[in-house]
PDB file as gemmi writes it, atoms N, CA and C in Angstrom:
CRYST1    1.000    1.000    1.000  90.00  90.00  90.00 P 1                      
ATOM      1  N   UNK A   1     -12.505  18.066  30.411  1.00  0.00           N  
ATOM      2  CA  UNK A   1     -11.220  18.513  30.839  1.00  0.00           C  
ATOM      3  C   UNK A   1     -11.424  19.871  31.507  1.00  0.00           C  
ATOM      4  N   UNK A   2     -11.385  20.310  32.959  1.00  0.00           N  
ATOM      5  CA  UNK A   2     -11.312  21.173  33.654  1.00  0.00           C  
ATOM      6  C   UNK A   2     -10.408  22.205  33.336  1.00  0.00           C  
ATOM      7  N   UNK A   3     -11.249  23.658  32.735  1.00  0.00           N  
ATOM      8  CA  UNK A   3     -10.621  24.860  32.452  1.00  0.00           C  
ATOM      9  C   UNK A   3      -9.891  24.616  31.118  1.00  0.00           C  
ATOM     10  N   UNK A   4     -10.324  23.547  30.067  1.00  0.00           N  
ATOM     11  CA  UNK A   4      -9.417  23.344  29.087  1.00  0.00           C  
ATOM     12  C   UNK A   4     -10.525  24.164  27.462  1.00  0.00           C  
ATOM     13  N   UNK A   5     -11.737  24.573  27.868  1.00  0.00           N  
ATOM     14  CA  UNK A   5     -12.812  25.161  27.173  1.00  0.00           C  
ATOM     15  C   UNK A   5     -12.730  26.736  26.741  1.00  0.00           C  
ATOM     16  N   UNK A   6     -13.407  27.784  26.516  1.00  0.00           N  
ATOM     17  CA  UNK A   6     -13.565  29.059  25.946  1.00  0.00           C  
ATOM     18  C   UNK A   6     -13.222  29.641  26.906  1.00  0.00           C  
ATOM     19  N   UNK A   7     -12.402  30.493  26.842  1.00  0.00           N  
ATOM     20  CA  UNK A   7     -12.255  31.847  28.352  1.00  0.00           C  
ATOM     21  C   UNK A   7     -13.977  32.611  27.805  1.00  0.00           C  
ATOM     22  N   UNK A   8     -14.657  32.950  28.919  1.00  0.00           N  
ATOM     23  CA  UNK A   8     -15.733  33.355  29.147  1.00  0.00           C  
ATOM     24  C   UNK A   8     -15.257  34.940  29.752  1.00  0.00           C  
ATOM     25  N   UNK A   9     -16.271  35.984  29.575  1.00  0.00           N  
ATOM     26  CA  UNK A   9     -16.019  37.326  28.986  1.00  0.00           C  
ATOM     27  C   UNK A   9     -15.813  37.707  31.034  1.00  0.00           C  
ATOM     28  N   UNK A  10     -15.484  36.919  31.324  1.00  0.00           N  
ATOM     29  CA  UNK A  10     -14.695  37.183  33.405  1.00  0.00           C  
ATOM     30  C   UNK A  10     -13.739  36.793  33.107  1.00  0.00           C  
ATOM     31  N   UNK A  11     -13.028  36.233  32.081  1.00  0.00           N  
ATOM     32  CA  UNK A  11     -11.454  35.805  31.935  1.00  0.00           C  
ATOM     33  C   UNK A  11     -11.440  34.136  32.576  1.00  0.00           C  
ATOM     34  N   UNK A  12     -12.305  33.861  33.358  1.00  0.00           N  
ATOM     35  CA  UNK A  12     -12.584  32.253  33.458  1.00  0.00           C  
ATOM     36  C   UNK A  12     -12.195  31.080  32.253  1.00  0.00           C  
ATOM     37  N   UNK A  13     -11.643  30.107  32.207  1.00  0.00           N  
ATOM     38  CA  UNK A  13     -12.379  29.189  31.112  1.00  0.00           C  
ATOM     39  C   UNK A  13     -12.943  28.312  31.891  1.00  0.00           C  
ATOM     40  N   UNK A  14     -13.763  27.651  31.104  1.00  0.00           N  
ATOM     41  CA  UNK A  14     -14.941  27.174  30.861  1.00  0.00           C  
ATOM     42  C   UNK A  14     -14.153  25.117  30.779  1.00  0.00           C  
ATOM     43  N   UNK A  15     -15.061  24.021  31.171  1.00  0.00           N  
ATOM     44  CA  UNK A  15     -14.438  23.210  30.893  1.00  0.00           C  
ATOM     45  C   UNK A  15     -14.543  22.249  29.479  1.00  0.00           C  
ATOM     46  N   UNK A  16     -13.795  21.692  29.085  1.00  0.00           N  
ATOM     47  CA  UNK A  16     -13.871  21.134  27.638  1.00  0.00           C  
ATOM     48  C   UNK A  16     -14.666  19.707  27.370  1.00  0.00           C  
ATOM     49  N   UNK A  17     -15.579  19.263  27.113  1.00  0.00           N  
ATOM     50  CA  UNK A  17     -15.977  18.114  26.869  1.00  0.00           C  
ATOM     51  C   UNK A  17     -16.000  17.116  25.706  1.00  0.00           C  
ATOM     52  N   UNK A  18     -15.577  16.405  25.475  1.00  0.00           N  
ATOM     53  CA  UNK A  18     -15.348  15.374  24.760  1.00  0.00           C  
ATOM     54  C   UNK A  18     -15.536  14.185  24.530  1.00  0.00           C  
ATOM     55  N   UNK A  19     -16.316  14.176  23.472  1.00  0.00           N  
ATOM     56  CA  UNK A  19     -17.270  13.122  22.720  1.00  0.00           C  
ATOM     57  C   UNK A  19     -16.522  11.999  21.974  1.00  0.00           C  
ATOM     58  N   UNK A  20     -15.736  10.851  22.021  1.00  0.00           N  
ATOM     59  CA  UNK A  20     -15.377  10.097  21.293  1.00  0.00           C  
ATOM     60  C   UNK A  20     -15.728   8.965  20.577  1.00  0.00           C  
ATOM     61  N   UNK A  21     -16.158   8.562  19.352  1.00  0.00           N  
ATOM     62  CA  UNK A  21     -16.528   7.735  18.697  1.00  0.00           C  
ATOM     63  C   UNK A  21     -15.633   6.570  18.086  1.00  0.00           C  
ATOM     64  N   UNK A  22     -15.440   5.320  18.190  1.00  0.00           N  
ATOM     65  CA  UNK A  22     -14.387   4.657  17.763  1.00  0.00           C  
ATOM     66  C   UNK A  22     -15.252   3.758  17.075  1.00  0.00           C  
ATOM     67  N   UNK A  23     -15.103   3.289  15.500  1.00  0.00           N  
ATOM     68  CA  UNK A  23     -15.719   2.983  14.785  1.00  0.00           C  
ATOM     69  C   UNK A  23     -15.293   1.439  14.588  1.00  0.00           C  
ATOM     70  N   UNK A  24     -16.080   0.719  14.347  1.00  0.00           N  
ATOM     71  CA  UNK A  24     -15.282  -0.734  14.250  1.00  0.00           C  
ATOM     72  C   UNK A  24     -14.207  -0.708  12.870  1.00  0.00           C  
ATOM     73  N   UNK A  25     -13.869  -1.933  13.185  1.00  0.00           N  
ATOM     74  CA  UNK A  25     -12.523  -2.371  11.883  1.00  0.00           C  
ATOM     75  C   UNK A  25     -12.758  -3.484  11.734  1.00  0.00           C  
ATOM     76  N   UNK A  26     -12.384  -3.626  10.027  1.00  0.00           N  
ATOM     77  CA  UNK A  26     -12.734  -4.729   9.425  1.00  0.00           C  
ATOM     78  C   UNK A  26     -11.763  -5.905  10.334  1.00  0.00           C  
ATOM     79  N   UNK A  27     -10.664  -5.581  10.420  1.00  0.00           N  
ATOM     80  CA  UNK A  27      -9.594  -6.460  10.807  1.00  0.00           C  
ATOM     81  C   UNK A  27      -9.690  -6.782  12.241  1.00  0.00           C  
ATOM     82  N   UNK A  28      -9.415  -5.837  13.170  1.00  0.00           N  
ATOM     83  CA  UNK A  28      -9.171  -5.711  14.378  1.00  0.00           C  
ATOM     84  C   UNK A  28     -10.452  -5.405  15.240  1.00  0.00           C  
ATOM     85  N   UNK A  29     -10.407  -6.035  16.468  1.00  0.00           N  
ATOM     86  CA  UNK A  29     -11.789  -6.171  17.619  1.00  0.00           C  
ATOM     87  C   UNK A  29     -11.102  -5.094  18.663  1.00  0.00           C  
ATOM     88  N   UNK A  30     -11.817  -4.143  19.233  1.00  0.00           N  
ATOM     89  CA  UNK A  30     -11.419  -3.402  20.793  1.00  0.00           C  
ATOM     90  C   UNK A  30     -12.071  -4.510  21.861  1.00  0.00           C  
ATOM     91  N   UNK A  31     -11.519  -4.821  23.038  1.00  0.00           N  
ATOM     92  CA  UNK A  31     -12.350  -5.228  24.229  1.00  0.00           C  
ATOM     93  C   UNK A  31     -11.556  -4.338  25.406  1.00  0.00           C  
ATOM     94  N   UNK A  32     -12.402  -3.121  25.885  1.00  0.00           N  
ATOM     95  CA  UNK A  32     -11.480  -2.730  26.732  1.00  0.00           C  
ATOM     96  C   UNK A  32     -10.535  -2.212  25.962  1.00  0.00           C  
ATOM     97  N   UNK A  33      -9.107  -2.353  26.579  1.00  0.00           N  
ATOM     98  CA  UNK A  33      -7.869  -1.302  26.113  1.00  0.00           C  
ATOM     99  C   UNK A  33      -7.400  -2.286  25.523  1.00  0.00           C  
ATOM    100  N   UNK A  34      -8.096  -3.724  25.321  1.00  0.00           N  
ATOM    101  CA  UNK A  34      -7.354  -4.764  24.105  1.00  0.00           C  
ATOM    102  C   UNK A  34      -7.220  -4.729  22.976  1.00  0.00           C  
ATOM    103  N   UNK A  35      -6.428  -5.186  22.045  1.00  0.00           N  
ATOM    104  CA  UNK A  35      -7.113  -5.153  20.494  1.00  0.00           C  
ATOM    105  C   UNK A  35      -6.525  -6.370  20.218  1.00  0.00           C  
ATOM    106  N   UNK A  36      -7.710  -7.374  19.637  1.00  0.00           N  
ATOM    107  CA  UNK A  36      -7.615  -8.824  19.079  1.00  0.00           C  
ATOM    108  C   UNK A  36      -7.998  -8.617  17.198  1.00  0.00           C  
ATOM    109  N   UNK A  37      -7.334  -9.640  17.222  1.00  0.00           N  
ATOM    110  CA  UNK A  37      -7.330 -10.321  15.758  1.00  0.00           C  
ATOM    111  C   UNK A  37      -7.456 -11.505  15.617  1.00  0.00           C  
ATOM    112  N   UNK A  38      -8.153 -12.274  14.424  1.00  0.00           N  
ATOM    113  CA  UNK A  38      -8.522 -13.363  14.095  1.00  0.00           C  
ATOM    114  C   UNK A  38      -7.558 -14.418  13.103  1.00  0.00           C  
ATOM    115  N   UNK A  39      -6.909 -15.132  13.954  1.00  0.00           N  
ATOM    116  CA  UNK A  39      -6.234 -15.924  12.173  1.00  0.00           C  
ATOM    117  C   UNK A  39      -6.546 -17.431  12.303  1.00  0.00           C  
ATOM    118  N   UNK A  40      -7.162 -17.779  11.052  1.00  0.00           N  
ATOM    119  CA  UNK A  40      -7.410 -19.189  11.595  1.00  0.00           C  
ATOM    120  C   UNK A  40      -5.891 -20.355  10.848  1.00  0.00           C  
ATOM    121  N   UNK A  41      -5.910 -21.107  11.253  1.00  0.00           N  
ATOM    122  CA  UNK A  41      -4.637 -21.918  11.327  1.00  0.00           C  
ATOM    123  C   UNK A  41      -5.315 -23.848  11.100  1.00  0.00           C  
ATOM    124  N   UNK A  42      -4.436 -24.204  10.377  1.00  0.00           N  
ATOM    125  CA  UNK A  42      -4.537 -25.407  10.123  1.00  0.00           C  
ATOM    126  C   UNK A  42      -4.620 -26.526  11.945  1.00  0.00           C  
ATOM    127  N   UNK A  43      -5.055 -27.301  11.752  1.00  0.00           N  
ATOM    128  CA  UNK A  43      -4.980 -28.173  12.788  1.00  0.00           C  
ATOM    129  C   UNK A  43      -3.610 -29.174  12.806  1.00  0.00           C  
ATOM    130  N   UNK A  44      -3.044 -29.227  11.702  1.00  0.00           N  
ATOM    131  CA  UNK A  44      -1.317 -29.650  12.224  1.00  0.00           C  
ATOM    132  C   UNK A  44      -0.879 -28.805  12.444  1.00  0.00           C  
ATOM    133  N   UNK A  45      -1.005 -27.469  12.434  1.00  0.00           N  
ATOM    134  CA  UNK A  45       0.067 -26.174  13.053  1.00  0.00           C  
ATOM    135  C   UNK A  45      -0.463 -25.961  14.329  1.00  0.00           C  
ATOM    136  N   UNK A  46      -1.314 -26.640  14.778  1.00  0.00           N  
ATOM    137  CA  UNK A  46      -1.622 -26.139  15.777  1.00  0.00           C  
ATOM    138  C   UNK A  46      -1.312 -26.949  16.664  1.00  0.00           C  
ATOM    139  N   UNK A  47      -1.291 -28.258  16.497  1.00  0.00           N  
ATOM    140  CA  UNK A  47      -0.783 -29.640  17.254  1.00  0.00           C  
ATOM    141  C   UNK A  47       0.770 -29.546  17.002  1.00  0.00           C  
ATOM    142  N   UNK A  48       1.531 -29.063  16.097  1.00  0.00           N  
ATOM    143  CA  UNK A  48       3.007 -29.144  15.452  1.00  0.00           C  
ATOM    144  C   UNK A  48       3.178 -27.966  15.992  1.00  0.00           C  
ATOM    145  N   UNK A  49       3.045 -27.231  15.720  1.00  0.00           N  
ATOM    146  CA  UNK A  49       3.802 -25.899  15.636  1.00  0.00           C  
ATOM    147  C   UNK A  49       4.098 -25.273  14.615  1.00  0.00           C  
ATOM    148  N   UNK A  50       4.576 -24.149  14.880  1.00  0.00           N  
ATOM    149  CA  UNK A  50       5.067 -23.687  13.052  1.00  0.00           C  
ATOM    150  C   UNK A  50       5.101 -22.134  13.513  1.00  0.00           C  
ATOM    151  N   UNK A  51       5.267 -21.030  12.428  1.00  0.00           N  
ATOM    152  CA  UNK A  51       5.269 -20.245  12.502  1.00  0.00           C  
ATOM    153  C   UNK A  51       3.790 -18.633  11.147  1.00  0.00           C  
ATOM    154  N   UNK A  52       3.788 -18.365  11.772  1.00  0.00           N  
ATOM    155  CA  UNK A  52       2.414 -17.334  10.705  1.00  0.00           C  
ATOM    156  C   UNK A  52       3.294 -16.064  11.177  1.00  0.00           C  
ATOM    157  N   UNK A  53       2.494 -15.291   9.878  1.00  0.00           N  
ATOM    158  CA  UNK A  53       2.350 -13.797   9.678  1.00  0.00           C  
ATOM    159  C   UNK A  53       1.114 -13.369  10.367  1.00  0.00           C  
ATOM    160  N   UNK A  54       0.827 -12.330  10.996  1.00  0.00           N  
ATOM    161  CA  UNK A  54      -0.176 -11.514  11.322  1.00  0.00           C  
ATOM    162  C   UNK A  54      -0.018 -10.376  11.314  1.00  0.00           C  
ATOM    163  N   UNK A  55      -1.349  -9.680  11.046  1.00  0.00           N  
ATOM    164  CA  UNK A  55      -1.504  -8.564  11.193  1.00  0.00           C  
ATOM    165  C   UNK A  55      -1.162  -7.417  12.016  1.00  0.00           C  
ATOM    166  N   UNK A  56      -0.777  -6.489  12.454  1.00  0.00           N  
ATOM    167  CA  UNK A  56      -0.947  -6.021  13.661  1.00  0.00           C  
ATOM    168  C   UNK A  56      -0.601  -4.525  13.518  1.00  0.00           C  
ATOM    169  N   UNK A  57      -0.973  -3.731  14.089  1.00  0.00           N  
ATOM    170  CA  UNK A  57      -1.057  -1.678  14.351  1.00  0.00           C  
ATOM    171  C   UNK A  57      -0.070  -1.440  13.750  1.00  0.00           C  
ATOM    172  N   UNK A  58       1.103  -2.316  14.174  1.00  0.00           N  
ATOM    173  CA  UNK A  58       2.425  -1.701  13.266  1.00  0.00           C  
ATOM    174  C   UNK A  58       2.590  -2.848  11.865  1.00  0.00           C  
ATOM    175  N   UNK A  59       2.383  -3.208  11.400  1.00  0.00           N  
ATOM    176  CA  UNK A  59       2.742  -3.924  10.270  1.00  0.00           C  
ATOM    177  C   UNK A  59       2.295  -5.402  10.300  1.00  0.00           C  
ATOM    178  N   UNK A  60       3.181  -5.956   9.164  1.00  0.00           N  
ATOM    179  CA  UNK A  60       2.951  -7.510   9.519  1.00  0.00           C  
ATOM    180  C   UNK A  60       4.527  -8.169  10.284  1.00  0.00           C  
ATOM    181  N   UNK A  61       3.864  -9.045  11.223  1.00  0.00           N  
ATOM    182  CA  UNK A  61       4.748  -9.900  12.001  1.00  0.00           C  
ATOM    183  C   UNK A  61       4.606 -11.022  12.078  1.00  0.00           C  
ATOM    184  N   UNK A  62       5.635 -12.411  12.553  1.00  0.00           N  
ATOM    185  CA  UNK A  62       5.748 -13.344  12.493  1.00  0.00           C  
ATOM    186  C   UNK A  62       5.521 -13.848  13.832  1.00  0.00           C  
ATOM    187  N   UNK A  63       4.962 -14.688  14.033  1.00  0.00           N  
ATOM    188  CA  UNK A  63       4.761 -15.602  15.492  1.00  0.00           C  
ATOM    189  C   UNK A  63       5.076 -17.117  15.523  1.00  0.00           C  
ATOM    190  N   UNK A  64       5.517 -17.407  16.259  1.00  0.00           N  
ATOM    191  CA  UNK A  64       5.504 -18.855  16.640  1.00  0.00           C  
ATOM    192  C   UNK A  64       4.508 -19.254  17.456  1.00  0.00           C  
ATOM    193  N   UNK A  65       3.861 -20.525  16.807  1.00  0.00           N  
ATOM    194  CA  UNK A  65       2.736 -21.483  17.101  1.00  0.00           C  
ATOM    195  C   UNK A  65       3.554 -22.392  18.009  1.00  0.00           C  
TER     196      UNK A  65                                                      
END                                                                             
């Protein structure tokens, strides 16, 4: 980040660099700016339809199959 670092003893600052580490999760996959989750589902809900709970950043939610 340009000029976002230490003012240096000319009154300058200096620019800021930044190192980010994002650690995996048990639950949730990154790809890119994606985030996937895994639920596995019966094979009549999947031919039928139906509805599940999942996981997700904000809580648990309901989906339709």
């Amino acid at each position: 980040m340009r000029d976002r670092g230490h003012q240096a003893l000319n009154q300058s600052y200096g620019d800021l660099i930044l190192n980010i580490k994002i650690k995996p999760h048990k639950l949730f996959v990154r790809k890119g700016f994606d985030i996937y989750s895994e639920l596995k589902i019966s094979v009549s809900k999947a031919i039928l339809g139906g509805s599940c709970k999942i996981l997700t950043l904000d809580g648990e939610k309901s989906i339709n199959i």
